[in-house]
N, C-alpha and C positions, 0 to 999 in steps of 0.2 A: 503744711501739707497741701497739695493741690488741692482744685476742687473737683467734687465729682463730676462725672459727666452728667450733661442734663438725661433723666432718664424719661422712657417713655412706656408707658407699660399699657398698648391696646390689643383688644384681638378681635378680628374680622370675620365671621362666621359667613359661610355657604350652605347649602342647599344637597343635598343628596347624592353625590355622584355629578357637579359642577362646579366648574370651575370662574361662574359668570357671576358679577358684583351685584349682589342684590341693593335693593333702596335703603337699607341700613350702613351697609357697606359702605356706601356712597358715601352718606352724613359722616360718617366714622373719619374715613380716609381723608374727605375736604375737609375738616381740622387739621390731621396730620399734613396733609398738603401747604396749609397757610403756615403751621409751625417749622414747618422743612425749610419752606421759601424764606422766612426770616434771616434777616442778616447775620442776625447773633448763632445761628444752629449750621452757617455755612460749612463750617471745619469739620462736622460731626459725619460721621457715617453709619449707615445703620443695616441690621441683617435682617431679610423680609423671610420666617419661616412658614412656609406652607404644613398641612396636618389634613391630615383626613381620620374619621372612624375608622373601625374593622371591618367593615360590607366589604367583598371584592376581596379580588386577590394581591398579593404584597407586591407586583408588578404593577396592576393597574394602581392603588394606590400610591406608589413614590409617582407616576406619572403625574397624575390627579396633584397631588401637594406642588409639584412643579408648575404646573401650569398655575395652583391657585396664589402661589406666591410670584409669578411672572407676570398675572394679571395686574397684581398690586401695583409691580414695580411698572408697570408700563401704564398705569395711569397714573400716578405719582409724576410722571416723566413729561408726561402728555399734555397733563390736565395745570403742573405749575410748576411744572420746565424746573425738576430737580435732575439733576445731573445725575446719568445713571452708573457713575464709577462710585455715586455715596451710599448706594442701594445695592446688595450683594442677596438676589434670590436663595434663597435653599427650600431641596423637598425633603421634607423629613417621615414622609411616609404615614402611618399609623405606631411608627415604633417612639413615640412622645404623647401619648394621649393627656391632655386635663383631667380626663375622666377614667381610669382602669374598667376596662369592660372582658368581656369573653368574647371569641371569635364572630364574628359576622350581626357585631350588634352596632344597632342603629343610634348611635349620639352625637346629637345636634353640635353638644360645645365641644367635641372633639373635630369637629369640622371645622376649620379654623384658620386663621394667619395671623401668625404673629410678629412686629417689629421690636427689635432688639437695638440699643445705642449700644453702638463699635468703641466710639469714643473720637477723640479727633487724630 
């Protein structure tokens, strides 16, 4: 059988109603960045999903997840020149929480990004 795809399983946490990389993020992402640029992960492609809490409304929230997984992709892009046809943003709103909450509560780890291996 093939082998699997290399998996990557990290998630990037924001700040309250932001979409800007905080100093964890950073540390986070320059890994994924050195592992992306790698020769061996060229072929791979990956899907950057954005997430926010339930604060706000489900409009400003899919926005909010858009911009935080567009953030990703455009430093990724920027910062060690991965090729942005292998980075596929999505917002996926508050409708995929880590955390199951009630309406308009505040959790940090549902604030999020998370990257997904496509495969090659």
């Amino acid at each position: 059988p093939p082998a699997a795809a290399p998996s990557v399983n990290l998630t990037v946490t924001f700040s309250s109603g932001s979409a800007n990389l905080p100093p964890q993020a950073i540390r986070t992402l320059d890994e994924l960045g050195k592992a992306l640029a790698n020769p061996d992960l060229a072929a791979f492609r990956f899907r950057v999903e954005g997430h926010t809490d339930t604060v706000g409304d489900d409009a400003m929230n899919q926005s909010l997840s858009e911009r935080r997984a567009a953030a990703v992709v455009q430093y990724l892009s920027a910062r060690f020149g991965i090729p942005a046809e292998r980075l596929q943003a999505v917002g996926l709103g508050e409708s995929q929480p880590l955390v199951q909450t009630g309406d308009q509560v505040n959790e940090p780890r549902n604030r999020r990004v998370q990257v997904v291996n496509l495969g090659a």
